[in-house]
N, C-alpha and C positions, 0 to 999 in steps of 0.2 A: 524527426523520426519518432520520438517519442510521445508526441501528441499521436501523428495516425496509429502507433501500436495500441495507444491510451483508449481509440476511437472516438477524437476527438477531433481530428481535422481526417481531411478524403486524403488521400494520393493522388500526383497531378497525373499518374499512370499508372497500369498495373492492376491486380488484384492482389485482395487481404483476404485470407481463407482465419476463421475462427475457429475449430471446432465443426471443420466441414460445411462451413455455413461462407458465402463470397457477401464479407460484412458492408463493401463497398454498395452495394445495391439497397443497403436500410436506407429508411428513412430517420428521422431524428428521434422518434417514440422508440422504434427499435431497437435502436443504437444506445439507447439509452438504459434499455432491457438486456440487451448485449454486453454494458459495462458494470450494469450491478448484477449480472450472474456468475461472470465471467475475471472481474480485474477488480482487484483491488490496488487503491493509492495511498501512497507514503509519500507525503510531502519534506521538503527542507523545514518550511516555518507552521510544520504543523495543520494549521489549518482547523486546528478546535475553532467549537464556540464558547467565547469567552465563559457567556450567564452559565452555561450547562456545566454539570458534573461529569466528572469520566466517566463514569456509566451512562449519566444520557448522552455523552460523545456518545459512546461506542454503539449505542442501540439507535441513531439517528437511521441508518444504512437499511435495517430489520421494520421500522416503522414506515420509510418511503417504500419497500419492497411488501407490504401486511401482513408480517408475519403475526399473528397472535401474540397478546401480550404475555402469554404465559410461560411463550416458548422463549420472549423476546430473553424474560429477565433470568431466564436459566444459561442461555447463553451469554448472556453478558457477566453472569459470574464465571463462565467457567473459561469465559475468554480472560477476566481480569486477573485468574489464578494462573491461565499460561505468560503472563506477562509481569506477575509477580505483583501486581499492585491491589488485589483483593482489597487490604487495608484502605486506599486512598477512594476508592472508589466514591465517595461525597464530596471527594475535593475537586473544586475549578479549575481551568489551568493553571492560571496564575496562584497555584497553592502550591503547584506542581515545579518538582525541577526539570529542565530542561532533557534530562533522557526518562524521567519520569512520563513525559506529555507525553513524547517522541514515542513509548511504549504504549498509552494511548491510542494517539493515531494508527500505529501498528494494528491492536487489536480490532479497532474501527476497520481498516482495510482488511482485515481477516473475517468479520463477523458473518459475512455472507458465505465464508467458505469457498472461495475465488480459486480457478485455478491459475491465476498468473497476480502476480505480485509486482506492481511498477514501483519502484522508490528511487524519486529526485532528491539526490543530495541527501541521504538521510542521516548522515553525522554533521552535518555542514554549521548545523550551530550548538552543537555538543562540546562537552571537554570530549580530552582524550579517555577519559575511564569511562563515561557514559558514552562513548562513540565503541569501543569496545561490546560492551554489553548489547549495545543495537545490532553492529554486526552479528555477533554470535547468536540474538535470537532471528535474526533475518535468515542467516546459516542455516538454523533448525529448524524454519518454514520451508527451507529449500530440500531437506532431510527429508522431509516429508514431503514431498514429493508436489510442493507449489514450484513454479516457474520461476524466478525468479529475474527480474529483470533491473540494472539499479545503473543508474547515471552518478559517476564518483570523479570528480578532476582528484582526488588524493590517490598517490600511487600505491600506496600501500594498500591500501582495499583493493585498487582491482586488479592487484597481484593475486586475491584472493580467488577470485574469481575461475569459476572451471573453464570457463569461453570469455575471451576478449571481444569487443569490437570497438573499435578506434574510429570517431569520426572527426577527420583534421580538414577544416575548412569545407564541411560537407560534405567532403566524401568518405566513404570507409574505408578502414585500410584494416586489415587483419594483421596481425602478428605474427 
């Protein structure tokens, strides 16, 4: 379920409406025009690149889409300030602590300004204080008015959550 939301796999049936648009009918160029205008991802293990710096994490998204470099590097500060790591920003991941990176990747999946937000497992290899702090900036993406959509086996998070959806052996069950 979360691949085809991603637009990453088809439906074996059905239509997928995006933004008014029936995304089932793209082809791969589009769909792929569809997922960086449209969604940002938040992975479990991240998914940086090791060599690169959180600022070049996060400006990768802005450089496959062309945005100008002038515009690139304004936004990646002003993303690194909502995510509180201005400071690190030269640092590689592995300089990084684990909700460190994780806030990384965040600002990576925000940089395009997406209006839906997917995150798999996004505390899954955090402590619990750095899984806190992901939540509640994930919370303040969702304040603001992104989507937000987040795959959690921890109950406590998706207690949190304003809409359940439960999927027990493929199928969904609501609350």
């Amino acid at each position: 379920m979360f691949n085809v939301i991603a637009l990453l796999d088809q439906p074996s049936s059905g239509k997928y409406t995006l933004n008014n648009q029936d995304v089932t009918q793209l082809n791969d160029q589009e769909l792929a025009k569809a997922r960086r205008e449209n969604i940002g991802f938040v992975f479990q293990f991240f998914h940086l690149i090791p060599r690169y710096t959180a600022a070049e994490n996060i400006e990768i998204p802005m450089i496959l889409a062309g945005v100008p470099s002038k515009e690139r590097k304004q936004r990646v500060a002003e993303a690194l300030i909502a995510v509180n790591l201005q400071d690190r920003a030269a640092h590689r991941p592995d300089q990084l602590s684990g909700g460190q990176t994780q806030r990384v990747a965040i600002a990576r999946a925000m940089i395009m300004r997406p209006q839906i937000l997917l995150a798999d497992e996004p505390t899954g290899n955090l402590d619990s204080q750095s899984g806190k702090e992901i939540i509640a900036l994930l919370e303040n993406l969702n304040q603001q008015q992104v989507t937000l959509l987040m795959i959690t086996h921890d109950e406590t998070i998706g207690r949190r959550a304003q809409r359940r959806i439960r999927l027990i052996d493929g199928q969904i069950s609501l609350p």
